[in-house]
Backbone as numpy.savetxt, mean C-alpha at the origin, in Angstrom:
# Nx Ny Nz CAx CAy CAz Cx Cy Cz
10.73 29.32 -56.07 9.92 28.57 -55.10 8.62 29.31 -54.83
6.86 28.66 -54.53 6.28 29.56 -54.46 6.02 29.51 -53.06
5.73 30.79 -52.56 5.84 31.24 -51.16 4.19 30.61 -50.88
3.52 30.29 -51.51 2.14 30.08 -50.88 2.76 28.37 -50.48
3.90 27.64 -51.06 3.76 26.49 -50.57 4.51 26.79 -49.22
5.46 27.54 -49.31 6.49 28.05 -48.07 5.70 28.07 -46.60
4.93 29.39 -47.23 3.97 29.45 -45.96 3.18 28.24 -45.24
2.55 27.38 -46.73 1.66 26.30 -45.63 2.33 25.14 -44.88
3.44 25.05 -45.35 4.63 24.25 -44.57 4.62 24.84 -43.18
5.07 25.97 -43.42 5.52 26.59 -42.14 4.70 26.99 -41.29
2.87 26.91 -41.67 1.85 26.88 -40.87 1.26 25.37 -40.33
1.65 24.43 -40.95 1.37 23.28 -40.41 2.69 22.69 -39.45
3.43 23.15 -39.52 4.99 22.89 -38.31 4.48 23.71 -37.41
3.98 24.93 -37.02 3.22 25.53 -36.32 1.93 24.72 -35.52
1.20 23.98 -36.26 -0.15 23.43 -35.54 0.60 22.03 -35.15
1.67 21.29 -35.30 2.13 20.08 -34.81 3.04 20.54 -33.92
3.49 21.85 -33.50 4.58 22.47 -32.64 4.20 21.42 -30.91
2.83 22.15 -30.82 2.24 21.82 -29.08 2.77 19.81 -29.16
2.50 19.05 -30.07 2.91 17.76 -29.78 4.16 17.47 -29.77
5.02 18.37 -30.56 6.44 17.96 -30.50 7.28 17.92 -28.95
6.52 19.12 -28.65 7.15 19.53 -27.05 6.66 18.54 -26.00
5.28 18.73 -26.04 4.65 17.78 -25.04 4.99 15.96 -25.52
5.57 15.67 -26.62 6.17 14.86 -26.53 7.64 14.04 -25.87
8.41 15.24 -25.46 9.65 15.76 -24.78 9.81 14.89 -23.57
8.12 14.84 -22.86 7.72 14.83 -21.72 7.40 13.43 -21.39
7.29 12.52 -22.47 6.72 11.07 -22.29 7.47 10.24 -21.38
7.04 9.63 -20.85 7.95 8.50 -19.85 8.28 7.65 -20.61
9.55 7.05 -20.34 9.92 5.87 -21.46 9.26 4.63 -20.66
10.13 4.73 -19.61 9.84 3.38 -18.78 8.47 3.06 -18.38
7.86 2.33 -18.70 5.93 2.54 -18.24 6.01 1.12 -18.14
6.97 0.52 -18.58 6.09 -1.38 -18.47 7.04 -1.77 -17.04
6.15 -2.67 -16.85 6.31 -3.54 -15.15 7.61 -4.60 -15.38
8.43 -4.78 -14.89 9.31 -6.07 -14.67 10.48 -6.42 -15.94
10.28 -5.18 -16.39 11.33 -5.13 -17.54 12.70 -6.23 -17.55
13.37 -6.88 -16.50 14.29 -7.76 -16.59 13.91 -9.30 -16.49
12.05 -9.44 -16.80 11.38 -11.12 -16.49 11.96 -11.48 -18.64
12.40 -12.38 -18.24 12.63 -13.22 -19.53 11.57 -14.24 -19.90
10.89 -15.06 -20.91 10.39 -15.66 -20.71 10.58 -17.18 -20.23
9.81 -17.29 -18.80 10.75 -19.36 -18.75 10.88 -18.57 -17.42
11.56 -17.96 -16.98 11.97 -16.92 -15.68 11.35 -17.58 -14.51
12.24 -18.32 -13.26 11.72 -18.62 -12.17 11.99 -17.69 -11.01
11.29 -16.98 -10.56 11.43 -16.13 -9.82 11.23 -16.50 -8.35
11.71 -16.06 -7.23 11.90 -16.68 -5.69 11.94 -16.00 -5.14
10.44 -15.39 -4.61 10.45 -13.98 -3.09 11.67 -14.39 -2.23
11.52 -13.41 -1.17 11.62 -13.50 -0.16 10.80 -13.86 0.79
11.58 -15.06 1.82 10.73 -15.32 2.85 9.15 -14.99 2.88
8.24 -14.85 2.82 6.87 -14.72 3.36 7.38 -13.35 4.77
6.33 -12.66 5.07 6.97 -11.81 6.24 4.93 -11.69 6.76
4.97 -12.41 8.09 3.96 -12.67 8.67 3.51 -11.00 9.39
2.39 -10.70 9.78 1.49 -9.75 10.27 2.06 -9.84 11.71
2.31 -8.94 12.41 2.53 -9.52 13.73 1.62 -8.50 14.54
1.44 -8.22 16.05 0.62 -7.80 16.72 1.57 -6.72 17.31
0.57 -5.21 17.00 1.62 -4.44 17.44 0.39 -3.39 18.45
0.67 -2.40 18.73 0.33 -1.69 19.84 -1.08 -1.07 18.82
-2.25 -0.95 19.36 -3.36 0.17 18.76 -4.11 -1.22 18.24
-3.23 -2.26 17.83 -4.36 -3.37 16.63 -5.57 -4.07 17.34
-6.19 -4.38 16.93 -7.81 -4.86 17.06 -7.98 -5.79 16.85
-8.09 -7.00 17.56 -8.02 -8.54 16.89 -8.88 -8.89 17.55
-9.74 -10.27 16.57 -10.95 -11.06 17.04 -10.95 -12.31 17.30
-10.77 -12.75 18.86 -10.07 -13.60 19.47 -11.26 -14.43 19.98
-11.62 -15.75 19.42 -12.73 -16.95 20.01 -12.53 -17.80 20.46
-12.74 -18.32 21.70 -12.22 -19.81 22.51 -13.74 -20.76 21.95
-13.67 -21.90 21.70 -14.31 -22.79 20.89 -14.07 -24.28 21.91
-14.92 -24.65 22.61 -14.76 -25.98 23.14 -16.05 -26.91 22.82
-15.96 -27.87 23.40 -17.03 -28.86 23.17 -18.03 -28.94 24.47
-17.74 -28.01 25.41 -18.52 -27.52 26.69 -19.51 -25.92 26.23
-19.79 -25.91 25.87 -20.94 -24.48 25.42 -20.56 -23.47 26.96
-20.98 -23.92 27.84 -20.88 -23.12 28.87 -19.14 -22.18 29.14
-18.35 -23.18 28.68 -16.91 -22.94 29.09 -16.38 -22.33 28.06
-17.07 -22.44 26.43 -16.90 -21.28 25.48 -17.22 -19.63 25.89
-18.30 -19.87 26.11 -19.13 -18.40 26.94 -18.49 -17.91 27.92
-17.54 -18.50 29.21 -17.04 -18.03 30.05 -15.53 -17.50 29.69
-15.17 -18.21 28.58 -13.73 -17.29 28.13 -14.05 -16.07 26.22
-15.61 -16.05 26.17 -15.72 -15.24 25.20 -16.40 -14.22 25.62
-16.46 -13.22 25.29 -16.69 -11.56 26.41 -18.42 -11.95 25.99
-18.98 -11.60 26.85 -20.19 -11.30 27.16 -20.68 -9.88 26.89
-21.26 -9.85 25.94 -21.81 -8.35 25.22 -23.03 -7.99 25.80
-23.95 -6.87 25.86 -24.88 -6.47 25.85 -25.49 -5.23 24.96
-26.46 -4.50 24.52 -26.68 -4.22 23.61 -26.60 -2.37 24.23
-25.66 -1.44 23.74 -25.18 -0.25 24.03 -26.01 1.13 23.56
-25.99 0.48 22.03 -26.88 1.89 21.22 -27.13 1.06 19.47
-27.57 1.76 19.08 -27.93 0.86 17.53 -26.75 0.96 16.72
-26.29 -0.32 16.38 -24.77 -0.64 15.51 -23.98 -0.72 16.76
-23.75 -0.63 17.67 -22.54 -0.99 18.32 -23.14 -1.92 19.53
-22.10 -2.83 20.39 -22.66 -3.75 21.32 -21.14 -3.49 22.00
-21.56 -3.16 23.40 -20.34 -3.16 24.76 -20.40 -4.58 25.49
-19.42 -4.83 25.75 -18.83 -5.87 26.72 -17.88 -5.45 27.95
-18.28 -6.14 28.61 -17.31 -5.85 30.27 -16.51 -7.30 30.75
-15.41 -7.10 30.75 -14.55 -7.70 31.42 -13.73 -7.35 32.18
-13.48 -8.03 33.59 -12.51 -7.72 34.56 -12.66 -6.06 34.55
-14.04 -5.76 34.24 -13.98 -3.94 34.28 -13.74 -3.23 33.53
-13.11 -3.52 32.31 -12.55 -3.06 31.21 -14.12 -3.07 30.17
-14.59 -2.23 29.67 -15.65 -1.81 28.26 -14.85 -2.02 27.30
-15.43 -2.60 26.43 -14.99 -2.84 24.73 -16.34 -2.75 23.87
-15.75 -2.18 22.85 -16.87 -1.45 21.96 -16.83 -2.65 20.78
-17.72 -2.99 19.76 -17.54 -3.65 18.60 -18.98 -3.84 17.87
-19.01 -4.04 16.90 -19.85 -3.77 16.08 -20.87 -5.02 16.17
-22.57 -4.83 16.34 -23.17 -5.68 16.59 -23.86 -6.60 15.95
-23.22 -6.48 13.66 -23.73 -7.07 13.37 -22.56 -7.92 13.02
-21.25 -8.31 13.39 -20.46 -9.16 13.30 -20.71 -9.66 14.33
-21.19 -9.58 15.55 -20.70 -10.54 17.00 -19.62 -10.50 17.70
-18.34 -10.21 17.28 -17.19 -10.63 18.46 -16.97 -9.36 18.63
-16.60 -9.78 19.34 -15.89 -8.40 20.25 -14.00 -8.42 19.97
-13.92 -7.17 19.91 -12.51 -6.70 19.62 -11.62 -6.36 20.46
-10.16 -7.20 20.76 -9.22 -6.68 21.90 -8.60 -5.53 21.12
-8.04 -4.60 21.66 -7.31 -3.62 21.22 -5.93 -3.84 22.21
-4.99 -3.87 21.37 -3.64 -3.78 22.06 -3.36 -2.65 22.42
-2.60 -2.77 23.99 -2.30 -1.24 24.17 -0.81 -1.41 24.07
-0.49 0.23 24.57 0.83 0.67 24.47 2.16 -0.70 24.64
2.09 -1.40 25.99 3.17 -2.18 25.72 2.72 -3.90 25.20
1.58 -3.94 24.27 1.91 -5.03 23.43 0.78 -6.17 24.33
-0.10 -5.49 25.71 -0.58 -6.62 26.23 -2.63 -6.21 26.05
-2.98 -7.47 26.30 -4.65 -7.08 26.31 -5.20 -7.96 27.59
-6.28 -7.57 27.71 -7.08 -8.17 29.14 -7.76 -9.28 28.65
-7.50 -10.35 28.98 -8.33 -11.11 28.60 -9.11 -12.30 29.82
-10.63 -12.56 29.86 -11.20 -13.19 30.47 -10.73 -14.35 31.31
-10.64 -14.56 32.35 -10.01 -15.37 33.24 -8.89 -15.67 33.68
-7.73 -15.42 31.97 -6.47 -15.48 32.18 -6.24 -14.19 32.78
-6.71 -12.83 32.33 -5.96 -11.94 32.63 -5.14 -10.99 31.74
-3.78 -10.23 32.42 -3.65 -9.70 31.33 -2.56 -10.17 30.21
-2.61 -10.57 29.04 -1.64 -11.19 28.00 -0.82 -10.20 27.26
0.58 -11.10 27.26 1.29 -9.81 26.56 1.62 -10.31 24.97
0.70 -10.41 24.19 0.98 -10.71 22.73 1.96 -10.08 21.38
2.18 -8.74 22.38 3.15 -8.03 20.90 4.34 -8.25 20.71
4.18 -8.52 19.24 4.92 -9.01 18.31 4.69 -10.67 18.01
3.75 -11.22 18.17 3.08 -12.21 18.16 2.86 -12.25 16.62
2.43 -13.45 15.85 1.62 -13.21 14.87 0.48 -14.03 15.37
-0.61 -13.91 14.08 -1.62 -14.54 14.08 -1.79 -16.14 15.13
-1.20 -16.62 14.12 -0.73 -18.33 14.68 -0.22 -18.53 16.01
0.72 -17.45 16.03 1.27 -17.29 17.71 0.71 -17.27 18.68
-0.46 -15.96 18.59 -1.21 -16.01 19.68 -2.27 -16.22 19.69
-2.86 -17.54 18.74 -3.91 -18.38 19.21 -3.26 -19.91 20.04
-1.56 -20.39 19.51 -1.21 -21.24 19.84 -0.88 -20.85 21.95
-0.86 -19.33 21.37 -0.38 -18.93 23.45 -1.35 -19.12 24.00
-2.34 -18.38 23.77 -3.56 -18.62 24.52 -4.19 -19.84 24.83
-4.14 -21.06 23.56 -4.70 -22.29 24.17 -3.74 -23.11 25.00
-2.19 -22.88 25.13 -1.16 -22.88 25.76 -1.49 -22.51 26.74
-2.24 -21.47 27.67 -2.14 -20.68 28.81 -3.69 -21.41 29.40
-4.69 -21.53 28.20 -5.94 -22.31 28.48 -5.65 -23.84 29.49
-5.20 -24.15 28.36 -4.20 -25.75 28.85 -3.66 -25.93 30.13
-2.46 -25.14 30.06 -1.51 -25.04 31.38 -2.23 -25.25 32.63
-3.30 -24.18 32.60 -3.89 -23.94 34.42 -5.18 -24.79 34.26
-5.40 -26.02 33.34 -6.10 -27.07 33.63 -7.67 -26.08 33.60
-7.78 -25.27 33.03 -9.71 -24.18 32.45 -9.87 -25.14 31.32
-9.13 -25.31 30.14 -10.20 -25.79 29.39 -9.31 -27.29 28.70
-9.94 -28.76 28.33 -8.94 -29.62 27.48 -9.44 -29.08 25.66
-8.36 -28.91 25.43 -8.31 -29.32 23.69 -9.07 -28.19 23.19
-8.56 -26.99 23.63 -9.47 -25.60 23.14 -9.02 -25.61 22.21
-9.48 -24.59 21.06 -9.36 -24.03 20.05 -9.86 -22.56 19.75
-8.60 -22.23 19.63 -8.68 -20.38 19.68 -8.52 -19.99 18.28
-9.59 -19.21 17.42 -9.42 -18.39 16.36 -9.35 -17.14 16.66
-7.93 -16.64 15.91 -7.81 -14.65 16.17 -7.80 -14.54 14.57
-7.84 -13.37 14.97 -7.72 -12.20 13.26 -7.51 -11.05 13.64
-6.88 -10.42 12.76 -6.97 -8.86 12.70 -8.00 -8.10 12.01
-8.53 -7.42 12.59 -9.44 -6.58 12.84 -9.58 -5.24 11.96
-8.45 -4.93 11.96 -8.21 -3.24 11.14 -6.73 -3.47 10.58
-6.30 -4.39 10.24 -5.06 -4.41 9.06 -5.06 -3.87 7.93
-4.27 -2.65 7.33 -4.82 -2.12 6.61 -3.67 -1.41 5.73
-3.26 -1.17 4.61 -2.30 -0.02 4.45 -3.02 1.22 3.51
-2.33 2.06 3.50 -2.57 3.03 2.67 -1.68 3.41 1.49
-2.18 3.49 0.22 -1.65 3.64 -1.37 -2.30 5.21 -1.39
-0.62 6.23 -1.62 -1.47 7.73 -2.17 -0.37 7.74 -3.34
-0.39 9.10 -3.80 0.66 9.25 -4.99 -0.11 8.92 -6.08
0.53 9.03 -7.26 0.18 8.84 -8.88 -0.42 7.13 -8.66
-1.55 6.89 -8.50 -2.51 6.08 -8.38 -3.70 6.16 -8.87
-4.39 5.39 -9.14 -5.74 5.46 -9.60 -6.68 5.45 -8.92
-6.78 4.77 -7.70 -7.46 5.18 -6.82 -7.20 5.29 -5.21
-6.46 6.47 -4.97 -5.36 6.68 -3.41 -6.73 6.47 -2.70
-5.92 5.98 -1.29 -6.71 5.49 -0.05 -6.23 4.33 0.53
-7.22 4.08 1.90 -6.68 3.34 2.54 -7.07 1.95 2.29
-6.16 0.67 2.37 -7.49 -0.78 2.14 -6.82 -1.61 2.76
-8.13 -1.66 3.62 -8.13 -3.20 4.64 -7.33 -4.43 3.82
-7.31 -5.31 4.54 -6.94 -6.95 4.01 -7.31 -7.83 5.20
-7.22 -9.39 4.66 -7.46 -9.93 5.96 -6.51 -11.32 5.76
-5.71 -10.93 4.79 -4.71 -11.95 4.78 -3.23 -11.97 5.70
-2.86 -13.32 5.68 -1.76 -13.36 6.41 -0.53 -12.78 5.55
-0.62 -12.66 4.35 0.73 -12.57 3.87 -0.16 -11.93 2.42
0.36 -10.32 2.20 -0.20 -9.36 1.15 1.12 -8.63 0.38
1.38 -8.71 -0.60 2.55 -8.24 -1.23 2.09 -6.66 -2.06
2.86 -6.09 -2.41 2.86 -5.11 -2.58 2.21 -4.31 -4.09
2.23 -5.44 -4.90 1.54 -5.73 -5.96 0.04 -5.80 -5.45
-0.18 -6.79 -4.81 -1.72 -6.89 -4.32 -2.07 -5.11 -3.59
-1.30 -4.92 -3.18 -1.60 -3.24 -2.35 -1.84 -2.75 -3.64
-0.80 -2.23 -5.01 -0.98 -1.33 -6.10 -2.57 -2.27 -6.92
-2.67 -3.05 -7.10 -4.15 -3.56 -7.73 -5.31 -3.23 -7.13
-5.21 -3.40 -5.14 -6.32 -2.74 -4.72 -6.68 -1.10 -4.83
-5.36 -0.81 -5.41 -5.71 1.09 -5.35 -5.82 1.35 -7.36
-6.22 0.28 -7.73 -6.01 0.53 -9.57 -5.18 0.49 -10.35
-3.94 -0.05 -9.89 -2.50 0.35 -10.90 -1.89 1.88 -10.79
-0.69 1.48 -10.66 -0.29 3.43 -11.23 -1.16 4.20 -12.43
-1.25 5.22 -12.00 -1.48 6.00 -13.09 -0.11 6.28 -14.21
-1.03 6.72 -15.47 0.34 6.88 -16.39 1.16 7.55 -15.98
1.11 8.81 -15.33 2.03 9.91 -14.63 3.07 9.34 -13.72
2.97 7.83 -13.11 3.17 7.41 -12.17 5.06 6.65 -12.21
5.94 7.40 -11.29 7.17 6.35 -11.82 7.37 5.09 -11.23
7.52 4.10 -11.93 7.66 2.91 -11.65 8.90 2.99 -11.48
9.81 3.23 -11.51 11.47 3.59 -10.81 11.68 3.63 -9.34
10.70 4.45 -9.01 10.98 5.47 -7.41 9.53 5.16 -6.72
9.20 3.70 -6.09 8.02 3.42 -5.39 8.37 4.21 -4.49
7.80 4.48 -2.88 8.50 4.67 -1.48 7.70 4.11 -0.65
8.29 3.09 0.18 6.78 2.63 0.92 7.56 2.77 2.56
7.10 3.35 3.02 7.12 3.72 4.56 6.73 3.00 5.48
7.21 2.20 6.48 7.01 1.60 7.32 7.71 1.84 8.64
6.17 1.47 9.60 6.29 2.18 11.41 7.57 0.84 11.68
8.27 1.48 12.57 9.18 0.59 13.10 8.75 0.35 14.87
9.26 -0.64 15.11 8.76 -0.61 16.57 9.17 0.15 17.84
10.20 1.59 17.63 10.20 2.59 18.18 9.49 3.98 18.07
8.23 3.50 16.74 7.84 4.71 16.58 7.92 5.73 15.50
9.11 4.91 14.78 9.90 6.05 13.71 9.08 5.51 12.28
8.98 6.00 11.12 9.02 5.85 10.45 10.31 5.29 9.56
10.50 4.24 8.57 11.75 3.87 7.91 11.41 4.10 6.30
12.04 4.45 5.47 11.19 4.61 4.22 12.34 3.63 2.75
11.70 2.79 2.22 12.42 2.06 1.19 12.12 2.35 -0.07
12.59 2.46 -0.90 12.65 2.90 -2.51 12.73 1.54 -3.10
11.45 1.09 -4.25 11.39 -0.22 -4.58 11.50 1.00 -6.13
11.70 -0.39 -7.29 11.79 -0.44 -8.26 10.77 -1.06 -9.06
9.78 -0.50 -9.68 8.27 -2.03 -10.18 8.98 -2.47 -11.85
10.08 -1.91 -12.06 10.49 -2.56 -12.84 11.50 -3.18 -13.57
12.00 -3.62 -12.30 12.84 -4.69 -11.97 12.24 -5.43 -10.85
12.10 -6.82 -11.49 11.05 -8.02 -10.76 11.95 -8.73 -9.53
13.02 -8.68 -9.96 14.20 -9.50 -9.45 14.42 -8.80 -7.46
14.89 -7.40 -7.84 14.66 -6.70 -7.12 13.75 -6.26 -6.13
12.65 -6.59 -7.01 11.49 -5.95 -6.08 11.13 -7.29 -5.18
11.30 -8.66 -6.06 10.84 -9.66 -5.06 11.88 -10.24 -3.42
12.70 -9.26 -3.66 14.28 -9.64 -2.53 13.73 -8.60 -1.79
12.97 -7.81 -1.88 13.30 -6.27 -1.45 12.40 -6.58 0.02
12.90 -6.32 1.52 12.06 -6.18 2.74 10.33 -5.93 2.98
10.30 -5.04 1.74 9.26 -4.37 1.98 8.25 -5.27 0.50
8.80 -6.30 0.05 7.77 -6.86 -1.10 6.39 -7.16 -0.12
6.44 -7.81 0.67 5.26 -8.48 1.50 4.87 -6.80 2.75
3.58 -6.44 2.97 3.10 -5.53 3.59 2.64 -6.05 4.82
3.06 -5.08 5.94 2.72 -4.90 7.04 1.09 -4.06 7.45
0.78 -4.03 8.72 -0.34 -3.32 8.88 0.58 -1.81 9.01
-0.35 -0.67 8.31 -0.26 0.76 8.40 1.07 0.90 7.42
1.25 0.05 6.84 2.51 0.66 5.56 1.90 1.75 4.59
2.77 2.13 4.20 2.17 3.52 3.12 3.19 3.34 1.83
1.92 3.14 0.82 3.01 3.49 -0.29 2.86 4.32 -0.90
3.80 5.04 -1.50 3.64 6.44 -1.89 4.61 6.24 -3.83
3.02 6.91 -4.46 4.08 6.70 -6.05 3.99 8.20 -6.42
5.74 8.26 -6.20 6.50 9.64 -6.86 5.59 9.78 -8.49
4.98 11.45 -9.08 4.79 11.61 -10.06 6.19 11.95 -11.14
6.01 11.73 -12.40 7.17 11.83 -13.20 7.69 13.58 -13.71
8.43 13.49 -14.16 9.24 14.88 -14.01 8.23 15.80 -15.00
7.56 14.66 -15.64 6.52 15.83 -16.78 5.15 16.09 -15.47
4.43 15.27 -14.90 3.87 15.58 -14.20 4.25 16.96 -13.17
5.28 16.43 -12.80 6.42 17.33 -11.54 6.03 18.91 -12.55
6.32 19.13 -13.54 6.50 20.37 -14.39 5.20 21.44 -14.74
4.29 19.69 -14.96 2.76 20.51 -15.08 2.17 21.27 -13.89
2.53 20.32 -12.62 1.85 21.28 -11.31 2.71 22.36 -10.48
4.00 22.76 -11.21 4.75 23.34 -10.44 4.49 25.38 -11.27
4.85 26.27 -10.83 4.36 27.56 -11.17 5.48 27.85 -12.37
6.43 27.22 -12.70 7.47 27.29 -13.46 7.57 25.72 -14.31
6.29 25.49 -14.42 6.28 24.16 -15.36 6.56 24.45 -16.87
5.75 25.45 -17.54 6.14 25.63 -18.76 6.22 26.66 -18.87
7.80 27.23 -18.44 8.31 28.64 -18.31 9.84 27.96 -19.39
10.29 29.09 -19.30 11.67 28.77 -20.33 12.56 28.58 -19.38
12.10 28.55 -17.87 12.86 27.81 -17.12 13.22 26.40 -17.02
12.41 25.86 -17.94 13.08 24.14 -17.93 13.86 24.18 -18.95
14.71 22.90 -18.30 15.58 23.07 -20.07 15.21 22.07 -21.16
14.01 21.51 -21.22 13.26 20.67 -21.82 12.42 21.59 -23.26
12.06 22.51 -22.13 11.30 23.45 -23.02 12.79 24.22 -23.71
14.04 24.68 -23.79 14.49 24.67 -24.72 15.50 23.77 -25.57
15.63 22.66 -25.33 15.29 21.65 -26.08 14.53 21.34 -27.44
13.10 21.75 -26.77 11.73 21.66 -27.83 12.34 22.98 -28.57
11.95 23.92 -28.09 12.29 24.77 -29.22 13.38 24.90 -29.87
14.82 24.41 -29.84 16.17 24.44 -30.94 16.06 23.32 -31.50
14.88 21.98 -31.21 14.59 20.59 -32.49 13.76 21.82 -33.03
12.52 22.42 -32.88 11.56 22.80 -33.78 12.32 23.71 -34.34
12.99 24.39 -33.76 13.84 25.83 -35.20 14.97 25.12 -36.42
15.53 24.31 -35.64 16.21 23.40 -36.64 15.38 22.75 -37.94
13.65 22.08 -37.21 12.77 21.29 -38.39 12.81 22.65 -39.37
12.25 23.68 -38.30 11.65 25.09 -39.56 12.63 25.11 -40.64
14.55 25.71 -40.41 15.49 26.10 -40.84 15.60 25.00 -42.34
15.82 23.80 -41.80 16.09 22.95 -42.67 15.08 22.89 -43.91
13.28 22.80 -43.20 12.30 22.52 -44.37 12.14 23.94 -44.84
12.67 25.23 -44.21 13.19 26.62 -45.63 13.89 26.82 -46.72
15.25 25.73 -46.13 16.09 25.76 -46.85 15.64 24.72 -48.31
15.00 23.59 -48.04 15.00 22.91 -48.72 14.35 23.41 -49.99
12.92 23.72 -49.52 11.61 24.42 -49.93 12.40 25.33 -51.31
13.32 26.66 -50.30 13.58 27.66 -51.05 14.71 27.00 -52.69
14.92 25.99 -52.56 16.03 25.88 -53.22 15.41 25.73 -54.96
């Protein structure tokens, strides 16, 4: 056998060594919804509405066919400092931005806000629809206005996407109903590093606590049953990095402490052993 072919064998198993290992490391699972067949009718869960919770900021307009009697139940602003405009009601200052116009209630601690003539309202846990239907309800009742029409919104609805993402941070919405998919598209898709196995999305409960759920992005079936498919304001989702990621940033990533890394090396001594033996024969 001649050793000059021996050697260049055994110097080119050498320069393909670094891919064999770092191949070790690949994620299998990378595609989305792995159990959708084609034809596949799929059926969320319920819709899960925004509701009004303590800290939120909503932009609340009474609308009549009297101009004067709009103005007397919509806060009266005046001009504070450049970009912002204050309003006073019943004594209460509210701050809001002066090139939108309305002014912003902020919910406090137990769920209620001050509002112009009525007073003070206790809206939390309200949704959207709810507490424009209360308020023209409460308009109505004490004979202030016929046939109002109240538009609210939320103001600062928002969640936050960190973890193996493409682009972590926080992002507004202004929809009534945002699924969790729409959250991972506004932050870029997972990154490749990213496991689609082990989502975690964290959500405030109404004592305060945090609750945390483990979704699956690939299983469709699952993920569309799952509590947490449709997003709340201040949810967090968080995407776990994969065990090769986990290895690269840890101080014992590519130590002979994994057992991956010897793995790689008893396939590569085996390729060497075998293409010697062959070679030499």
């Amino acid at each position: 056998m001649n050793h000059k072919h021996l050697y260049t064998a055994a110097a080119a198993l050498v320069l393909f060594a670094p891919q064999l290992f770092t191949s070790c490391g690949t994620p299998k699972n990378v595609s989305y919804f792995q159990d959708v067949t084609d034809g596949a009718i799929l059926v969320p869960s319920a819709p899960l509405d925004i509701t009004v919770r303590p800290e939120d900021k909503l932009s609340i307009l009474v609308n009549t066919q009297d101009p004067a009697l709009t103005n007397l139940f919509n806060l009266v602003s005046s001009q504070n400092r450049v970009g912002q405009t204050t309003s006073v009601t019943n004594g209460v200052p509210r701050t809001y931005s002066s090139s939108s116009e309305v002014a912003l209630y902020t919910v406090d601690a137990a769920g209620d806000i001050n509002f112009p003539v009525l007073g003070k309202l206790h809206i939390g846990g309200m949704t959207r629809r709810e507490v424009s239907a209360f308020i023209e309800g409460e308009l109505e009742g004490r004979d202030l206005i016929k046939d109002p029409v109240v538009t609210v919104e939320f103001a600062n609805a928002g969640i936050s996407v960190i973890g193996e993402v493409n682009k972590p941070g926080r992002y507004e919405f202004n929809k009534d109903h945002v699924t969790i998919l729409d959250a991972l598209a506004m932050a870029g898709d997972l990154g490749r590093d990213g496991m689609r196995q082990n989502v975690i999305v964290f959500r405030q409960q109404p004592d305060g606590t945090q609750k945390a759920y483990r979704i699956d992005l690939t299983n469709m079936s699952g993920l569309t049953s799952s509590p947490v498919y449709y997003m709340q304001q201040s949810d967090v989702i968080y995407v776990e990095p994969n065990d090769k990621k986990k290895r690269e940033t840890t101080p014992n990533g590519n130590t002979p402490y994994t057992p991956s890394f010897w793995v790689s090396i008893g396939s590569f001594a085996v390729t060497i052993a075998t293409l010697i033996t062959t070679l030499a024969r």
